[in-house]
C-alpha positions in Angstrom: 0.0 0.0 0.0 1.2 3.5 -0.8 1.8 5.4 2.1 0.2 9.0 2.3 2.4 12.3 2.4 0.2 12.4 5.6 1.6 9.7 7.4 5.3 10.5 6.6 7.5 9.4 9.3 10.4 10.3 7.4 12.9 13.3 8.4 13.0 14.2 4.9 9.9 15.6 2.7 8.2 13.4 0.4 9.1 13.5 -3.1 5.5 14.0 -5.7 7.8 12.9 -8.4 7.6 9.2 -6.7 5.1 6.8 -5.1 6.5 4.8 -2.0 5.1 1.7 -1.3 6.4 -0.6 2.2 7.3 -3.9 1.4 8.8 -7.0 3.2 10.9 -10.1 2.1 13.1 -12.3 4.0 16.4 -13.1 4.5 18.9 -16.7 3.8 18.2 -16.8 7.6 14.5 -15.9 7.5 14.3 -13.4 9.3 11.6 -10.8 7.6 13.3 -7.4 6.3 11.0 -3.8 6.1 11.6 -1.6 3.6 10.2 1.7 1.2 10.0 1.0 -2.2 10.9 3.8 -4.6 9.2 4.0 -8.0 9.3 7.0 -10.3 5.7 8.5 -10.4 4.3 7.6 -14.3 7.0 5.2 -14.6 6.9 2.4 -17.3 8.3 -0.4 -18.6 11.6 -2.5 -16.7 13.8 -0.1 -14.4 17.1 0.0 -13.2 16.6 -0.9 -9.7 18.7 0.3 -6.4 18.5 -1.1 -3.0 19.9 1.3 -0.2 20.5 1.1 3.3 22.8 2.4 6.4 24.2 4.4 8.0 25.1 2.3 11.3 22.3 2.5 13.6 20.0 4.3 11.4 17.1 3.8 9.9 15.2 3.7 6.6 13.6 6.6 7.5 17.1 8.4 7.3 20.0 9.3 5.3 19.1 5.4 3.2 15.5 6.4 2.2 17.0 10.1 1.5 18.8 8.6 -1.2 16.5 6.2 -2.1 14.1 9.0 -2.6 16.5 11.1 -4.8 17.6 8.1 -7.2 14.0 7.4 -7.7 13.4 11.0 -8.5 16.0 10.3 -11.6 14.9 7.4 -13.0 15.8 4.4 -11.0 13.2 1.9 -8.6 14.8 2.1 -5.2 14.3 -0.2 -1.6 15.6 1.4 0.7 15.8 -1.0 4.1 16.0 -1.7 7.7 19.0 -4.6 8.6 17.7 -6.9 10.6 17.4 -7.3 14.5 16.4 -2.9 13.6 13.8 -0.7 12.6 10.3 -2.3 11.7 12.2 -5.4 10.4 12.1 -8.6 12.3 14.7 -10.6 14.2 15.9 -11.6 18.3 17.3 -10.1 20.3 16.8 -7.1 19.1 19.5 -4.8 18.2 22.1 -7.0 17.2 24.8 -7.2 14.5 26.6 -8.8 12.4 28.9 -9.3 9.0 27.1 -12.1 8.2 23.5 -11.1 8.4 23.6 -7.9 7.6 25.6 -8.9 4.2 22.7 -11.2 3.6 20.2 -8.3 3.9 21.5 -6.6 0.9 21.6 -10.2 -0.9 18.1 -10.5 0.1 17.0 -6.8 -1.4 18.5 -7.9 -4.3 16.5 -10.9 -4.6 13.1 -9.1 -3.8 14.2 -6.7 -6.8 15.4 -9.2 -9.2 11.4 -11.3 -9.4 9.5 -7.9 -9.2 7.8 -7.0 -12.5 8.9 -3.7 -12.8 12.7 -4.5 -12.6 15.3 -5.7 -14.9 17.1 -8.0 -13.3 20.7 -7.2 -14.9 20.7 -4.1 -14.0 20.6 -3.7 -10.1 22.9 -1.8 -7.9 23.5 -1.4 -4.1 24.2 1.9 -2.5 26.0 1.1 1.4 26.5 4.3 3.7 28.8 4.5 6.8 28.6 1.0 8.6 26.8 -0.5 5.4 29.2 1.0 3.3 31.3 -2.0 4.1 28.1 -4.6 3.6 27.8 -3.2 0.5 31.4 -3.9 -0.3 31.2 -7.5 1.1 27.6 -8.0 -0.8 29.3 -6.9 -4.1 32.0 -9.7 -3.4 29.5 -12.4 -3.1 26.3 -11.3 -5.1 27.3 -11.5 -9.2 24.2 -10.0 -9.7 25.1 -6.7 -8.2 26.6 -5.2 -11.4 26.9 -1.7 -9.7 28.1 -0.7 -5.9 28.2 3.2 -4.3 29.6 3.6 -0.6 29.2 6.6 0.6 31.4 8.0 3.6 32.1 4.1 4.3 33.2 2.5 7.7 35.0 -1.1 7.9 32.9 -2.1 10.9 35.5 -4.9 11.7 38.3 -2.7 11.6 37.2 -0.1 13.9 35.8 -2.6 16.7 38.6 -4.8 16.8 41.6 -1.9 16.0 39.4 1.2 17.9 39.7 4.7 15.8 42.5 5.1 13.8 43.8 1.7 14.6 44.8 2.5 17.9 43.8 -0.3 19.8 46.9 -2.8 20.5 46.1 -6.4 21.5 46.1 -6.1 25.5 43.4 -3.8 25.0 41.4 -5.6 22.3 41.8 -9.0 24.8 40.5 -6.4 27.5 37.5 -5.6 25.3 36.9 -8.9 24.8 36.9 -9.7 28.6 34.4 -6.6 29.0 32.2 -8.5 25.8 31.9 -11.7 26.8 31.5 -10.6 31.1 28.5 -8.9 30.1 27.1 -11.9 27.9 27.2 -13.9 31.1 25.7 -10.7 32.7 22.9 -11.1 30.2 22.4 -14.5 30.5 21.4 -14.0 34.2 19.3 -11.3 33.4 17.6 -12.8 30.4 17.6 -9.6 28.0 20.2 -7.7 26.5 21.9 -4.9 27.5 22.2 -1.6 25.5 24.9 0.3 24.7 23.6 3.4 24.9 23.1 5.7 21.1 24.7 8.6 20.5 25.9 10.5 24.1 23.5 13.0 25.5 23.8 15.4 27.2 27.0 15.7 24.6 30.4 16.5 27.0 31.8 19.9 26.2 35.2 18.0 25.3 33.8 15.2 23.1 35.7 14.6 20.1 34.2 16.6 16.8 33.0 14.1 14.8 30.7 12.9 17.7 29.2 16.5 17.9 28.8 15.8 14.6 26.6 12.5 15.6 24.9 14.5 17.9 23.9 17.1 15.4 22.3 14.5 13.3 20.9 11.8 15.1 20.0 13.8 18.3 18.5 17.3 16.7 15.4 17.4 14.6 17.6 17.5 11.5 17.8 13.9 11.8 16.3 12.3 15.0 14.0 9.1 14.5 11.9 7.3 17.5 13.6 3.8 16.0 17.2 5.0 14.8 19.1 3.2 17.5 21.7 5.9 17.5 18.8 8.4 17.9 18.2 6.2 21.2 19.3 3.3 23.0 21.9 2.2 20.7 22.8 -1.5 20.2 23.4 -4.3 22.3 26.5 -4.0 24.4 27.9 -7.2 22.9 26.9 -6.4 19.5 30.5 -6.0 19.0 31.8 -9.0 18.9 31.0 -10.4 15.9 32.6 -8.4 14.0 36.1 -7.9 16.5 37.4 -11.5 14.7 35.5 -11.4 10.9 37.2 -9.6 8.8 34.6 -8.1 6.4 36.3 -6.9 3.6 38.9 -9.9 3.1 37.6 -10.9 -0.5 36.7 -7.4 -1.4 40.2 -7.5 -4.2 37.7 -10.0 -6.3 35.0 -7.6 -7.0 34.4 -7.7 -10.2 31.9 -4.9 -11.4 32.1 -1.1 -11.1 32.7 0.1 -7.9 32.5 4.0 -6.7 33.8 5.3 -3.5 32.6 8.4 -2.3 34.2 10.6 1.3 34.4 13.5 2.7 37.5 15.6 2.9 37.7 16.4 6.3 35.4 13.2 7.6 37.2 11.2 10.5 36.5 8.2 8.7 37.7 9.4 5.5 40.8 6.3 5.8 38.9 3.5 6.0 37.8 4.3 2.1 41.1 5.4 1.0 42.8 1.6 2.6 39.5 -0.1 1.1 39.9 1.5 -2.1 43.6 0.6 -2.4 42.7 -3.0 -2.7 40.1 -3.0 -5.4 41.1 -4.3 -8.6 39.9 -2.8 -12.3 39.6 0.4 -14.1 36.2 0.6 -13.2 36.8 1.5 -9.2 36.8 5.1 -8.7 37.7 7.1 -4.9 35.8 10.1 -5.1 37.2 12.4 -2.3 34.1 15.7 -1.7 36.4 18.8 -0.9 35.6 20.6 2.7 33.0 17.6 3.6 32.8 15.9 6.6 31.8 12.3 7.3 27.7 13.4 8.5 27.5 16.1 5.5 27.1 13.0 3.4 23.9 11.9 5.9 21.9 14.4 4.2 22.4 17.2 1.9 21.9 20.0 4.4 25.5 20.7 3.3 24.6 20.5 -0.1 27.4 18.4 -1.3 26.2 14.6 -1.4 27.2 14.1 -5.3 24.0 13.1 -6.4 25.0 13.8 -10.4 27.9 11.5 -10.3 25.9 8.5 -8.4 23.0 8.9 -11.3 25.9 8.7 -13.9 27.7 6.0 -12.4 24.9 3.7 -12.0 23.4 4.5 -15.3 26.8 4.0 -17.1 26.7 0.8 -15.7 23.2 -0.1 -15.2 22.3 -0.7 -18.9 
């Protein structure tokens, strides 16, 4: 069913260039995924379809159905999702993730697009932001039928939980982490729930580091605050972490076949773990796309007004066809 301009519980304004239509489908491990469905209003005929989703701890609501919503607007039929364990898709506990899953979910998007009747099947992309940035990467090593992948301001989620920021975790303190991890699983085993993590910090300390201001700014203000963003809230399960501390994510990424864009900001915190991800792709058709002056949240939204939304639509329809 459509859903009404009225009932919008998306921090962006609907687009009356597009319908958008909720849909579900499961996963490999089925668990049943939530998601928008993107069509260009008056549309006809097999489209080039998109499925979008991240950052970490947001929703589909968010930056994912922003995009979704713009790519739509240019020609192409977009799902934009909630990962599973999040959002209004299924899975327990709740709030839980992990390399292997959440790589599935963008498999699984690209299997609801591949049967619907509107779609072309060859011609389906994946756009991955922050967190999913590296799902997307890991889908596009496993999925042959992804023939196009965009990250955008990407994070290697098992490089910065088992290395910290800016690798500066050494092994005592990664074993200590894992001590911390796996005391608080027995912790949750004698409570029988799950412990949360906590979203982004708030109140936000006067000395906390810029680019968690810049979290704040998004996820806490009403420029991008959502009742299920888990970053907007309680954040994840304490021992969400884990799973991705010992699996690396991106260890087959060299064999990616099809075109691959990479897009960061200048002056984002995260802006390395694109540049070392990049570095290992193989082809002429990978391209690092570095936005001058951005930072890694500018790319959330376009309240900045420099997410490259002319490039993406020419990169996926030079090799979407």
């Amino acid at each position: 069913m459509n859903t009404p301009a009225q009932e919008n519980e998306k921090i962006f304004p609907l687009s009356d260039k597009v319908t958008v239509q909720k849909v579900h489908f499961k996963n490999r491990f089925g668990i049943t995924l939530t998601a928008d469905l993107y069509k260009p209003r008056n549309a006809s005929g097999k489209l080039p379809a998109i499925a979008v989703c991240g950052p970490f701890g947001a929703v589909k609501e968010q930056a994912s159905g922003l995009y979704a919503q713009t790519m739509a607007e240019r020609g192409f039929l977009t799902l934009a999702f909630d990962p599973s364990y999040t959002g209004e898709s299924e899975g327990e506990p709740r709030y839980v993730a992990s390399p292997d899953i959440n790589t599935e979910d963008f498999c699984a998007a690209v299997d609801f697009l591949s049967i619907q009747e509107s779609v072309n099947p060859e011609q389906i992309g994946i756009i991955g932001i922050c967190g999913w940035g590296g799902m997307a990467l890991n889908a596009a090593a496993i999925d042959t039928r992804i023939k196009a992948t965009v990250t955008v301001t990407m994070y290697d989620m098992s490089r910065v939980n088992a290395r910290g920021y800016f690798d500066a975790m050494d092994a005592d303190q990664r074993y200590e982490l894992r001590e911390q991890l796996n005391a608080q699983r027995t912790i949750d085993a004698k409570n029988g729930s799950y412990a949360l993590a906590g979203g982004v910090v708030d109140p936000l300390p006067e000395d906390a580091p810029w680019f968690v201001k810049e979290y704040y700014d998004y996820y806490k203000t009403k420029r991008g605050y959502h009742k299920r963003s888990l970053n907007s809230n309680g954040g994840w399960n304490k021992t969400s972490a884990l799973s991705f501390i010992n699996t690396p994510l991106l260890a087959y990424s060299d064999e990616i076949r099809h075109a691959v864009l990479m897009i960061h900001g200048e002056k984002a915190h995260s802006r390395y773990f694109s540049e070392d991800a990049f570095k290992k792709l193989k082809g002429d058709n990978k391209e690092l796309l570095i936005i001058p002056g951005a930072t890694h949240v500018d790319l959330y939204d376009n309240q900045a007004g420099v997410i490259p939304y002319d490039k993406i639509e020419a990169f996926f329809k030079e090799y979407l066809r």
